[in-house]
N, C-alpha and C positions, 0 to 999 in steps of 0.2 A: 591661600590656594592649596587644595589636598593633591598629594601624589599618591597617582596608582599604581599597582603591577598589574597588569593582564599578564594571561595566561599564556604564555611563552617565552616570559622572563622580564618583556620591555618595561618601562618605567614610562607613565604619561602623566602628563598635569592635567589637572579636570579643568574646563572651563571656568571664568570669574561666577559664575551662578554656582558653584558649589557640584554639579552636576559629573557623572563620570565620566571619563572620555567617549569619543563618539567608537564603537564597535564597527565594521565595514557594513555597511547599510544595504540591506536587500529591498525592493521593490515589498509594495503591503501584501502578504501570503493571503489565499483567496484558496479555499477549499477545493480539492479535485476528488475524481473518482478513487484514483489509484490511492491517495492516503484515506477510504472512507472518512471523510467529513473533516481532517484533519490536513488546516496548510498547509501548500506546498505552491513555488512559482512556475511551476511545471511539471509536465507529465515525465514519469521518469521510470527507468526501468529498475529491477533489484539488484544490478548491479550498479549503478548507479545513485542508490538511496545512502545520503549522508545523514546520518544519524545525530551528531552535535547539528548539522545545521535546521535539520529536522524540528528539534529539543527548540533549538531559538525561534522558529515561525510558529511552532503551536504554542509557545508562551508567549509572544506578541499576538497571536491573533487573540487565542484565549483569554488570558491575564490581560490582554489593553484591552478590551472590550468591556464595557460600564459591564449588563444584562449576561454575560457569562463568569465576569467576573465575581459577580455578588451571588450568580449560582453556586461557583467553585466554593464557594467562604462558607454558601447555607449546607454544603453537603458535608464540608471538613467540620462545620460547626454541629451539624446533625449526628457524626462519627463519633465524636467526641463525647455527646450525650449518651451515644449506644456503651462506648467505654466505658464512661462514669458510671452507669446503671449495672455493667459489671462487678465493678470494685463494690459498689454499693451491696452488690448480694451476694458476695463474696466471704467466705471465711479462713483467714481475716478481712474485716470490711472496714471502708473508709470511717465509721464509727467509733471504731477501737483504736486509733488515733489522735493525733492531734489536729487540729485541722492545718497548722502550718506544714506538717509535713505528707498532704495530700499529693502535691507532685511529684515526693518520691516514691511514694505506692504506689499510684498510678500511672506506671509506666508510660504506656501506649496513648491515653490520654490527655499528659502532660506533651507526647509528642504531635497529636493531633491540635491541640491547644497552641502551641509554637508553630505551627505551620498556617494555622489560622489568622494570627497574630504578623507573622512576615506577610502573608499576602495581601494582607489587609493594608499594608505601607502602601500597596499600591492605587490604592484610591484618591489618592491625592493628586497622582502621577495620569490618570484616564486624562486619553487627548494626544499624550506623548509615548514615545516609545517606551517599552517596557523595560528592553535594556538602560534605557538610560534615566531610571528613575535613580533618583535624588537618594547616597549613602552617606552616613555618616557614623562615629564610633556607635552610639549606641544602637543603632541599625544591625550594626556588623556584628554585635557578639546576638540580636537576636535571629539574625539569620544562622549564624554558625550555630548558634543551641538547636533550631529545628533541622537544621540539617543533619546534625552527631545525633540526634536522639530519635529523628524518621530513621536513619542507616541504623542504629545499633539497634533499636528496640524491631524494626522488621523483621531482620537478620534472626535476632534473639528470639522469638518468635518461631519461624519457620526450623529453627535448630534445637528450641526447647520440646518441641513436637514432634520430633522426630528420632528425640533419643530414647523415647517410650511408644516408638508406633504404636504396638500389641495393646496401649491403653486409651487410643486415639483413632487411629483410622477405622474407617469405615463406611459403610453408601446405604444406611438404614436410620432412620428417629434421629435420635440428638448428633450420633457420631457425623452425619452432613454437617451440621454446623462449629462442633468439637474439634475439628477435625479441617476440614475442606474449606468452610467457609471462615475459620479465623487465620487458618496459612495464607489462605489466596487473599483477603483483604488485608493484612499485616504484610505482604508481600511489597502489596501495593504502596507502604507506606514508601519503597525506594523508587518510585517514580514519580512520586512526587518531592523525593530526595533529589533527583535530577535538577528537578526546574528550579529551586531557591537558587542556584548560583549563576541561571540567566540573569537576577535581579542583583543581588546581593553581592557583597562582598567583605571580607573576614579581614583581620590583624593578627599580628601574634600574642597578644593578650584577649581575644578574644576564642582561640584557639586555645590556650592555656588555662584559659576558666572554664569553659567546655568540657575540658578533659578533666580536672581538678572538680569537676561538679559530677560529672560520668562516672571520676570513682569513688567519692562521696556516695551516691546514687546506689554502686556494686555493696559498699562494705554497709550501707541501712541494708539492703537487701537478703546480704547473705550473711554478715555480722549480727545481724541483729532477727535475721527471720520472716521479714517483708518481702522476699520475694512475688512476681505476679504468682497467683494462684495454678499450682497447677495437679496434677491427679496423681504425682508421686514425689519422694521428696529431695530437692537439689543439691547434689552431694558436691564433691568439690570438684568435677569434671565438667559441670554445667556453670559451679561459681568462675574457673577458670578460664572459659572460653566468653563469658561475658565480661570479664575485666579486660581479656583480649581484643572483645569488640570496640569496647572503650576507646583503646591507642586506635583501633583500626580504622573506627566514622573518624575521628580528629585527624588523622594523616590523609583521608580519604578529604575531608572539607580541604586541611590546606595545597591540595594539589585540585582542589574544583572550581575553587572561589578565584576571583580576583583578592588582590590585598592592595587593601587603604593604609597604605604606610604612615607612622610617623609621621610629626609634622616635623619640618624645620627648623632643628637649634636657631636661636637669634641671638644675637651676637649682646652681651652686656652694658 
């Protein structure tokens, strides 16, 4: 039997099925006005709008639903390809390479790829609540990896772009998409950082290799020159603040996630 922590400190035993403990169960979220298309048990006003409980109906309606869920997968799996076609025409490009060390070039895509990969657990799980899909160790260190590397590579992202505005913004030709349309979708990578730890749940070795893989990931990047591609060159004030984000998604996962503690010494 796995012991869990949920997030408030308690310690629970999962069921004999292996399953996590039961979450306080809401009635099934059913689309209203007020959250355009987005579930909610009720009409409710802006003061009133809870935000975590929010995050848990539109991952149960969305995520347990067969026909939205394999949406979600074809369009994170579609992102993914927009990425790789990046790197691909990129210089340096995924060619000049080894192919095993394609996930650490490719940033943003290695994290689109992990998110693809966690949610994909849940297709076993359609029929059952989403919260209470089925974790185990090797679950938990791959939800923790898309979750440290959606948070850091967004982040990284939106802050690599913005320490050379003068060579990036702009509302005309390519700078719309140089610009606007890779912040505002790399943005996006943190809300779908959100929803993996309605499912998920992390350990401290899977936390520990996250973060030992994250700066693994910093020193190929800026030890060695791989950095993502960008239109000037990253001195150590941009290497800094990315090994920063490193600790930052891994303290951020273990304060989001439940934890799948340890099993229980047994006795000789």
């Amino acid at each position: 039997m796995t012991t869990y922590r949920v997030r408030g400190g308690r310690d629970l035993e999962s069921p004999a099925d292996g399953r996590r403990p039961q979450r306080p169960h809401r009635d099934a979220p059913t689309p209203t006005a007020f959250s355009f298309g987005a579930p909610s048990n009720s009409a409710m006003g802006l003061r009133d709008f809870d935000l975590d409980a929010a995050l848990d109906d539109w991952t149960e309606y969305y995520l347990g639903n067969g026909p939205s869920l394999v949406v979600f997968l074809v369009l994170n799996a579609a992102a993914f390809l927009v990425g790789v076609s990046f790197y691909v025409h990129s210089d340096p490009a995924l060619s000049d390479l080894p192919t095993f060390l394609y996930p650490l070039f490719g940033d943003s895509p290695t994290a689109l790829a992990l998110m693809t990969l966690s949610a994909a657990t849940l297709l076993p799980n359609l029929g059952r609540r989403v919260a209470d899909a089925p974790v185990n160790r090797p679950l938990a260190y791959l939800h923790t990896l898309a979750f440290v590397w959606l948070v850091k590579y967004g982040v990284w992202t939106v802050v690599a772009l913005n320490l050379r505005p003068d060579l990036y913004v702009g509302f005309s030709g390519a700078a719309l998409w140089d610009y606007w349309g890779i912040m505002l979708t790399h943005a996006g990578f943190l809300a779908l950082a959100l929803v993996v730890p309605r499912y998920g749940a992390t350990t401290k070795g899977a936390l520990g290799f996250a973060l030992v893989l994250a700066l693994v990931n910093d020193v190929f990047d800026y030890g060695l020159g791989y950095y993502p591609p960008l239109k000037y060159e990253a001195g150590a004030l941009l290497a800094g603040i990315t090994v920063a984000l490193s600790f930052l998604a891994v303290v951020l996962a273990s304060r989001a996630f439940d934890r799948l503690s340890d099993p229980p010494e047994t006795a000789p």
